[in-house]
Structures are given as structure tokens and as C-alpha cells.
C-alpha positions, 0 to 999 in steps of 0.5 A: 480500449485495447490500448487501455487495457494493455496499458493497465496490465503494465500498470498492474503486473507493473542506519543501523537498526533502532527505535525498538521498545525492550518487548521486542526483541522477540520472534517477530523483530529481525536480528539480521540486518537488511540492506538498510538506506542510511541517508535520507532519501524520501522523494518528499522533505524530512520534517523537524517535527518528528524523530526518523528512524528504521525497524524490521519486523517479520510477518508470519510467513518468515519475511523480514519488513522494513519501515521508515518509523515517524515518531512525534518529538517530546510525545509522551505517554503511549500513543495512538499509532498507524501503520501505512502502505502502498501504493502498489507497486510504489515503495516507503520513500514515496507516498505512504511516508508522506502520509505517515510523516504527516500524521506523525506530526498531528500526534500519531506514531507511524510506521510506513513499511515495504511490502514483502519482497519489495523495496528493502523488505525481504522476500525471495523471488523479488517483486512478487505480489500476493492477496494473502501476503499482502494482507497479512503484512499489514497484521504483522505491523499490528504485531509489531506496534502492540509490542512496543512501550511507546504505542497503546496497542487498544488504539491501533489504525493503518491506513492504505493508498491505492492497491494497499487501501484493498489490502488495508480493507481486506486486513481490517475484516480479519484483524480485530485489532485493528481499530480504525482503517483509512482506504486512500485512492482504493483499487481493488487489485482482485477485480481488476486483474480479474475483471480489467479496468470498468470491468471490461474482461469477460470469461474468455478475456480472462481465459486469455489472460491465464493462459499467457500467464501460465506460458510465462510460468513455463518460460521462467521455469526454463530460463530459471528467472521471472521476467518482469511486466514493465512499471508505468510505460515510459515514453507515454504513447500519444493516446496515453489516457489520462490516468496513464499521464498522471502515473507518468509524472508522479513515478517517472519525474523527480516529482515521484521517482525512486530508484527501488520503486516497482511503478517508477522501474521495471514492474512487478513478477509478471505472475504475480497476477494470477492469484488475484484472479481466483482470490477476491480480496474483499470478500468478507468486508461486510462483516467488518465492525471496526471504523472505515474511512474512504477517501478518493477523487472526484476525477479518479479512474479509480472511484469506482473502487471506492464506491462499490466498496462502500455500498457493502460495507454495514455500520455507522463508523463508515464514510466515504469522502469524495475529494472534489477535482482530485485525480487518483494521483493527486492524493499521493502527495498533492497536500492540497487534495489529501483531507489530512484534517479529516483522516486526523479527525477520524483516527482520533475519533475511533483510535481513542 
């Protein structure tokens, strides 16, 4: 169990811009440009069904976001949109823009962005994580969505994968704009830095843990650097649990790996943990009236997130959908065991 759990903490602590509607040229669209990709460089296919391109927005604490936009071609009309993210640690050329491109082509338009101070969005230091920031990150999708011409801003929906399907969750219990949200693969990030995997940290454990947090916060405050956690352990020990070796074939093969991914290179801020251990991040998802759709794994590590996540939610416009035989890793890309019928089904449903 040791092993686990140093094993997670890795885990955790691990063209020119276009395809702007007139209204936003406004406060929150960049006039900068970022270090934008111009070629294609997905770690899944470009689809012919839906026109690509990149924006930016900022969020607002300041930070410039970047996102892949998916846009289905001849659309017409203004159209339900989606915003989507993560998973922890991962970045938009990776699993959140499968997901948008996919939904892109059953009609949606779709945004898949980087969180801040990830990937090519903005944001200094680099690679630092944050509850609140996080969580507003996908609000300030939703700002930029409602600006646009081509998107209904009354039919809004985002959609999160693992560490972000919390942050997504977290979002839609203090956006009211929001009007539909789909959890993916769900961790809780505040519990589990809190509480270590199945919950297995007691107070002197986390004791521990802010106390060699708070030494590496000296430590960087004397080298004038942040050093950083390790993405997914690379090579895999020979007692690697299960979930372990999952994460290492997707970020760590050409299954999954890119170069600017957290997860697939050298993690995130070591420190950046410490605010999830004092901030829970679903704290008010009770009060949550808007439409929630949860999706996870029969055989994920992680299903627990899910479950205790549903038992608080109220209402009768929330599911959770147990996919059998899937792991965690298998609803990145594995279009087999991601149920894109029943999230189409769900945003049309509740984005109408």
C-alpha cells in the first residue's frame, strides 16, 4: 500500500488565431498571440466532418486560454455548445479533444481548452494547479461561448474527464449558465490529495504531507524554481498496480503521449497540492439544479468518485452510468467503452 501511495502522489502532484464571432473582440478575447501549434498534432485523427481551428480567451484571473474549437460543417443556425477539459495533468490534443471532436460531429459546437498554466494556455509559474482556478476556467469557456454569434448561449454544456469531471462538477454548482454537465472517469482531486487513494490518509499522514510540501515551498523559494512531482512513473515498477500500468500505456506510448502533457512528462508543481488539501471542491454539489450525467468504469480504481458523488447529488436530471468492463483509462479514447450515444442523448436532452 506504501508503494500505492507514493505511486499516486506522482500521479497527482504529476495558425493564427481565428474563428471569432464579431462580439468578442472584447475584454475577455486575447489580443496577443500565444505560442500557438499550427499543424495538426492530436494524438487521435482530424475528422473531415467538422471545421478546426484555435481561439484564446482569458478567465478572470487574467490567464490567457487556449482551445482546439470543433465546429460541425454546413451548421447552421446558433448551436448547442460544449465546453471540455482534462484530464489532470493531460492536455487538448489528448482525450478532451477527442471528446469534443466527437461531439462536434453529432452536432454540437465544441471547445476543448488547456487549463491555466498548462499546455498552451497562459499562466506563470508553469504547470501549478488550483481549486478555484480551475473551476473557473471552465466559466470562463462559458463566457466565451455565450459571446459568440454561431452558439445559443441559453444551450451551454461542459463536459470534464477525470480530475476536471471535479472541477466540471464544482463548476455547475456555481454557474447557473451552465445547463447540462457530464463528469467522465470523475476524480476527486481535494480528496484524494486530502485523503490518498480508498481514503487511506489519516490526520497525522496528512500532517506529513504538509510538512513536506511546506519544506519544498522553502526549497523553491531558495533555488528561485519550482521543482516538479514526475508525471506517470516511467519505467513501471514490477509491483505497478493496475491503474498504474493503464496510465503508462496511455500518456507514456504513442497510444497517448505528447509532448506538452503534465501526466506523459515531468508532472505538475510539487506544491500545487497543498490547496487541495483545505479546499473541497464539491462542497455545495447538493445545491446543484442544472442536469448531471456521470459516466465511469465497472473496473476503474477511481469509481468510487463517482459513486459517493452521486449519492449527494438531488434531483431527477442526475445519472450515473456504470460502463461494464471499462477501467479509468478506457474512457480517454477507447470509442468502444466511452457511451458518446448516451452523452449525445443527454446533452440534446437538457441543452434544448
Amino acid at each position: 500500500m506504501k508503494r500505492i501511495l507514493l505511486l499516486a502522489t506522482a500521479l497527482i502532484a504529476a495558425y493564427p488565431l481565428s474563428g471569432y464571432g464579431e462580439n468578442n473582440q472584447s475584454d475577455i478575447t486575447m489580443n496577443e498571440n500565444l505560442n500557438l501549434t499550427r499543424e495538426w498534432d492530436k494524438v487521435f485523427p482530424q475528422s473531415d466532418k467538422v471545421n478546426h481551428s484555435k481561439v484564446t480567451f482569458r478567465n478572470r484571473y487574467g490567464i490567457t486560454l487556449a482551445a482546439d474549437i470543433y465546429i460541425p460543417k454546413d451548421a447552421a443556425g446558433p448551436l448547442p455548445a460544449i465546453a471540455v477539459s482534462g484530464p489532470f495533468g493531460a492536455v487538448k490534443e489528448q482525450a478532451s479533444g477527442l471528446y469534443a471532436q466527437t461531439l462536434a460531429e453529432r452536432g454540437f459546437l465544441t471547445i476543448a481548452f488547456d487549463p491555466s498554466y498548462t499546455g498552451e494556455s497562459g499562466g506563470e509559474p508553469r504547470y501549478v494547479a488550483s481549486p478555484d482556478i480551475n473551476t473557473e476556467d471552465f466559466s470562463a469557456a462559458v463566457d466565451f461561448l455565450s459571446t459568440r454569434d454561431d452558439v445559443d448561449p441559453a444551450r451551454i454544456g461542459i463536459l470534464g474527464i477525470c480530475g476536471f469531471g471535479g472541477f466540471a462538477i464544482n463548476a455547475a454548482a456555481i454557474d447557473t449558465r451552465i445547463k447540462a454537465t457530464v463528469a467522465s472517469t470523475m476524480y476527486d482531486i481535494s480528496r484524494c490529495t486530502a485523503n490518498g487513494y480508498f481514503d487511506s490518509m489519516d490526520a497525522d499522514a496528512r500532517y506529513e504531507l504538509r510538512r513536506q510540501l511546506n519544506a519544498q515551498r522553502t526549497e523553491d523559494a531558495k533555488n528561485g524554481t519550482r521543482a516538479l512531482a514526475g508525471g506517470v512513473v516511467d519505467p513501471l515498477p514490477d509491483d505497478a498496480p493496475q491503474f498504474v500500468k493503464d496510465y503508462h500505456a496511455y500518456y507514456k506510448t504513442p497510444r497517448g503521449y505528447h509532448p506538452r502533457s503534465l501526466n506523459s512528462n515531468n508532472g505538475w508543481n510539487k506544491t500545487s497540492s497543498l490547496s487541495f488539501i483545505n479546499m473541497p471542491i464539491l462542497s455545495y454539489s447538493d445545491e446543484i439544479r442544472s442536469a448531471v450525467l456521470l459516466v465511469h468504469g465497472e473496473k476503474a480504481h477511481s469509481r468510487y468518485f463517482s459513486e459517493d458523488a452521486f449519492k449527494k447529488l438531488k434531483g431527477g436530471n442526475k445519472e450515473l452510468l456504470i460502463i461494464p468492463g471499462a477501467s479509468h483509462v478506457d474512457l480517454y479514447d477507447n470509442l468502444t467503452a466511452i457511451p458518446f450515444d448516451r452523452i449525445e442523448q443527454f446533452f440534446r436532452e437538457y441543452l434544448n
